[in-house]
SEZA-752971 format. One record per residue (C-alpha): x, z, y; residue number from 1. Coordinates in steps of 0.001 Angstrom, whole numbers, plus 500000, padded with zeros to 6 digits. Layout:
<site u="X" w="Z" v="Y" n="NUM"/>
...
//
This chain:
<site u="323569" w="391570" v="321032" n="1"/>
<site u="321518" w="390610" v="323746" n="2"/>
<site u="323566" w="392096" v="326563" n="3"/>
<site u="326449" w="390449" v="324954" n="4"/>
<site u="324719" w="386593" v="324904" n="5"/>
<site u="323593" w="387918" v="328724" n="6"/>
<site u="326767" w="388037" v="329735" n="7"/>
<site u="328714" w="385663" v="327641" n="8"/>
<site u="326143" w="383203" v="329276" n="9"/>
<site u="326636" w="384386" v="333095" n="10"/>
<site u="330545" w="383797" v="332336" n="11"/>
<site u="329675" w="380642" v="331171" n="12"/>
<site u="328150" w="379632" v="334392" n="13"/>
<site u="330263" w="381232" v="336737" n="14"/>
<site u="333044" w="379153" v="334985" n="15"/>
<site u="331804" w="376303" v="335473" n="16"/>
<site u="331096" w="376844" v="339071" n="17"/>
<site u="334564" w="377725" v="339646" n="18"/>
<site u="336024" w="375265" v="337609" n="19"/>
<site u="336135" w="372115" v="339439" n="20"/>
<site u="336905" w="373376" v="343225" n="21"/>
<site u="340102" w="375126" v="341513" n="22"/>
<site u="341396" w="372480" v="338934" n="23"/>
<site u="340154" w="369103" v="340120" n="24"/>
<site u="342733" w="367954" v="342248" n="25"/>
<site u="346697" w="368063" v="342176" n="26"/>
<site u="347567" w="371668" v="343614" n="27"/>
<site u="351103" w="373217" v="344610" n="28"/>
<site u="351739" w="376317" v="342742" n="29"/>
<site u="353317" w="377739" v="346366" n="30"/>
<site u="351038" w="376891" v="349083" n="31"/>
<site u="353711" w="378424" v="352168" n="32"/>
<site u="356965" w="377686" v="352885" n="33"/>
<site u="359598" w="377598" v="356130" n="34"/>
<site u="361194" w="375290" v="358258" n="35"/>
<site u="364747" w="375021" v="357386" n="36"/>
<site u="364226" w="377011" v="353772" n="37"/>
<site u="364575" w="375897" v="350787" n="38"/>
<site u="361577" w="375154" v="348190" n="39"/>
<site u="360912" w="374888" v="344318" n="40"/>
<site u="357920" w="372954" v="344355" n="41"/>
<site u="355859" w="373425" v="341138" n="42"/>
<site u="352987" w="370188" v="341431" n="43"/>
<site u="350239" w="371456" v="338957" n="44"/>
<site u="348443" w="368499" v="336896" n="45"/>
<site u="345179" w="369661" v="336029" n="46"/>
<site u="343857" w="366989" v="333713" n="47"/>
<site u="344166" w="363226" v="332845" n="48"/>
<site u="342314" w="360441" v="334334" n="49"/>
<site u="338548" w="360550" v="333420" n="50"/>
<site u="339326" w="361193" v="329773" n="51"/>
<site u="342209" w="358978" v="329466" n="52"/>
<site u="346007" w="360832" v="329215" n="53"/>
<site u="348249" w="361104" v="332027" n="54"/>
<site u="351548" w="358820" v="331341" n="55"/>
<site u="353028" w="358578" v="334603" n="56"/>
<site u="353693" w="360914" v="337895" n="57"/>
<site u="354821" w="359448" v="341729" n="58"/>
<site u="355660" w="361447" v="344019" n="59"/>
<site u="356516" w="360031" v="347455" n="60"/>
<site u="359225" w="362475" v="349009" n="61"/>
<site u="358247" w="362820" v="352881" n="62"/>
<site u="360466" w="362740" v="355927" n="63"/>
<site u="361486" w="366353" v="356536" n="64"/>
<site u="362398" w="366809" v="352988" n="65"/>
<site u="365759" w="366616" v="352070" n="66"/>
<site u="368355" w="367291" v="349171" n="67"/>
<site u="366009" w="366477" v="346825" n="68"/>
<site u="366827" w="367269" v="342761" n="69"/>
<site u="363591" w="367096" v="340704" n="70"/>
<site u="363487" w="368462" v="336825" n="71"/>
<site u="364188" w="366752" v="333529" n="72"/>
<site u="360636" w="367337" v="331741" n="73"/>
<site u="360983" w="366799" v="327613" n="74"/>
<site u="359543" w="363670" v="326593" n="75"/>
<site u="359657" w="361766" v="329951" n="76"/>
<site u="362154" w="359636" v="331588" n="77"/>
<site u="362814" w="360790" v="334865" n="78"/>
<site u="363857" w="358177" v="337662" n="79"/>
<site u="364148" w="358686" v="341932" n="80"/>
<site u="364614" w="356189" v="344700" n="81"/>
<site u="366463" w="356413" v="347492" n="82"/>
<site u="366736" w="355523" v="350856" n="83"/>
<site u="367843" w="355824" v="353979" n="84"/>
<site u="366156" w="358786" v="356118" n="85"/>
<site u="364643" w="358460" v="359903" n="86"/>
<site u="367161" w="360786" v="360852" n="87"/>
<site u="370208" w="362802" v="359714" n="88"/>
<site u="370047" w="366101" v="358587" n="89"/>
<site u="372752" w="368865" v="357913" n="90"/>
<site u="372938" w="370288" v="354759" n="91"/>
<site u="375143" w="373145" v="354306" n="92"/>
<site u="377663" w="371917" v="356684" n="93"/>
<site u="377510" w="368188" v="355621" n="94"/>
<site u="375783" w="365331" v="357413" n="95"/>
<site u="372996" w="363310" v="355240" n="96"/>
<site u="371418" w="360315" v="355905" n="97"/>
<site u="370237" w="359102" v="352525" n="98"/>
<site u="368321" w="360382" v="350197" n="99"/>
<site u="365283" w="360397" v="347462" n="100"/>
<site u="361856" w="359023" v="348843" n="101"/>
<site u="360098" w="359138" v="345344" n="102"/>
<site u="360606" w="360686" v="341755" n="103"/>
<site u="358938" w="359058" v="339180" n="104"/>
<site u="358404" w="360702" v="335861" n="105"/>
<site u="356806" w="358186" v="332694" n="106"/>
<site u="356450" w="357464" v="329538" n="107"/>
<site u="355304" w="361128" v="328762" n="108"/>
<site u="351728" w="362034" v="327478" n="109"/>
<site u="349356" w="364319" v="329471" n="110"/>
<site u="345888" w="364289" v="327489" n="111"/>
<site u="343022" w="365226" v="329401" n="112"/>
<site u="341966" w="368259" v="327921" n="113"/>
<site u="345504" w="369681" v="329191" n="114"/>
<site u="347361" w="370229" v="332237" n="115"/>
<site u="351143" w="370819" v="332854" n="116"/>
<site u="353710" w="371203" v="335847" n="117"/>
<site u="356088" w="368944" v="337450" n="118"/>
<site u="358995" w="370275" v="339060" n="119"/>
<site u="361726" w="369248" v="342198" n="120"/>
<site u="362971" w="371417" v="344781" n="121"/>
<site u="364609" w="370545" v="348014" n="122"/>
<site u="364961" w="371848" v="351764" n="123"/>
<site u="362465" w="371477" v="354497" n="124"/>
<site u="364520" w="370301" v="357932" n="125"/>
<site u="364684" w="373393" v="360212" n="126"/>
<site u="362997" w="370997" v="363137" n="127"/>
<site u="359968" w="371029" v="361675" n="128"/>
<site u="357335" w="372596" v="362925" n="129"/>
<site u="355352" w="376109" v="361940" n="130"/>
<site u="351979" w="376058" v="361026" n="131"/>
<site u="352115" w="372781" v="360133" n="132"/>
<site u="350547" w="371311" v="356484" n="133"/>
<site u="353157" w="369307" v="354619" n="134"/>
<site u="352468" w="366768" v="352005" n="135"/>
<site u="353464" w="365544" v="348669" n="136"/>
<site u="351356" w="362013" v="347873" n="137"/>
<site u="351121" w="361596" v="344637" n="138"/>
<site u="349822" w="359340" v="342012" n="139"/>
<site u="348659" w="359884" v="338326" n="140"/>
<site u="348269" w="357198" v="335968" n="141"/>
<site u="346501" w="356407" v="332980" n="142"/>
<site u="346335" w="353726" v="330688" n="143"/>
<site u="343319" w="352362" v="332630" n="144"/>
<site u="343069" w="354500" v="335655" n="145"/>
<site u="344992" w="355651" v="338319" n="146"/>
<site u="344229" w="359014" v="340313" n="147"/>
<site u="345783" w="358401" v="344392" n="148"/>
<site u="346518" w="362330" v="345209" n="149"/>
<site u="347290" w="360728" v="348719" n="150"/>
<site u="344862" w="361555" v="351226" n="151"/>
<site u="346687" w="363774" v="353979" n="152"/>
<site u="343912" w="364425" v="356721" n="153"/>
<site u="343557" w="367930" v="355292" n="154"/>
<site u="339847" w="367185" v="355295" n="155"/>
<site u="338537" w="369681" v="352765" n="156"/>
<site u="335406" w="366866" v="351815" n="157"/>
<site u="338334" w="364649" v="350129" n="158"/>
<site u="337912" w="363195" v="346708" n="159"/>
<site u="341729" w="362950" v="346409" n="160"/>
<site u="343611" w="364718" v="348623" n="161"/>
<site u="347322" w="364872" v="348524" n="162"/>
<site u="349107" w="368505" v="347405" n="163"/>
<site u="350100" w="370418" v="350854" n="164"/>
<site u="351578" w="373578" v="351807" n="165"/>
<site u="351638" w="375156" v="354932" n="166"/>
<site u="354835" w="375877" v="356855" n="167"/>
<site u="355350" w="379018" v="358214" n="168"/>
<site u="357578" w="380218" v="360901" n="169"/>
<site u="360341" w="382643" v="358787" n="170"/>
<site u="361149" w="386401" v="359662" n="171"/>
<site u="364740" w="386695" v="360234" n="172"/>
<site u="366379" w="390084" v="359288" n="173"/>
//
């Protein structure tokens, strides 16, 4: 019995040491993708707002990202914005200049003890370039907080940074 209470204990602590580096922040379930690919992106919510449940998600779509669809998510409303992009891109053989800049999903209930996934996929412009970090800003609120996922100096020492992935140059076959 002791053995076991040894090493239920050293779990114990080695979870909690692991714990917040891997589930304190806003994460990207894929952390690579290509220029000119498409990509699912899966934004991980890892808890509420310092005890308080998440009710509403922002994401702020990028320039570079284009042909943006997010997913419905049960028991949220689901809204985008638009507007006009920096420059045109070609998607599948027809010109866009327009598109969604943020997808908003409220009204839902994220308590803290749990976390859940967010979903939208689009297309990374081809003209971006490899080995580059991409970002999604993002914002969580609360009933009386507000967590700014936003920061995107890449500055591991960051309280809040924003989910990034790293684009990689693709293999062609």
């Amino acid at each position: 019995m002791t053995i076991i209470t040894r090493n239920t204990a050293l779990a114990a602590a080695l979870s909690c040491l692991w714990l917040p580096a891997a589930s304190a922040h806003v994460t990207l379930e894929q952390p690579t993708a290509q220029p000119g690919a498409s990509y699912k992106a899966v934004l991980r919510i890892p808890h509420g707002c310092e005890g308080e449940a998440t009710h509403t998600l922002r994401v702020r779509i990028p320039e570079g990202f284009y042909d943006v669809k997010p997913m419905p998510k049960a028991g949220w409303t689901l809204e985008t914005l638009t507007g006009d992009y920096a420059r045109a891109y070609d998607n599948h053989g027809t010109v866009v200049t327009r598109g969604v800049t943020e997808i908003i999903w409220s009204g839902g209930n994220l308590p803290d003890d749990f976390y859940d996934e967010f979903v939208f996929r689009g297309r990374f412009a081809d003209s971006l370039p490899a080995d580059s970090r991409f970002y999604f800003p993002t914002v969580q609120e609360c009933a009386n907080g507000v967590a700014r996922w936003i920061d995107t100096s890449g500055g591991e020492e960051s309280d809040e940074p924003a989910p990034g992935l790293t684009l990689k140059a693709g293999h062609h076959h």
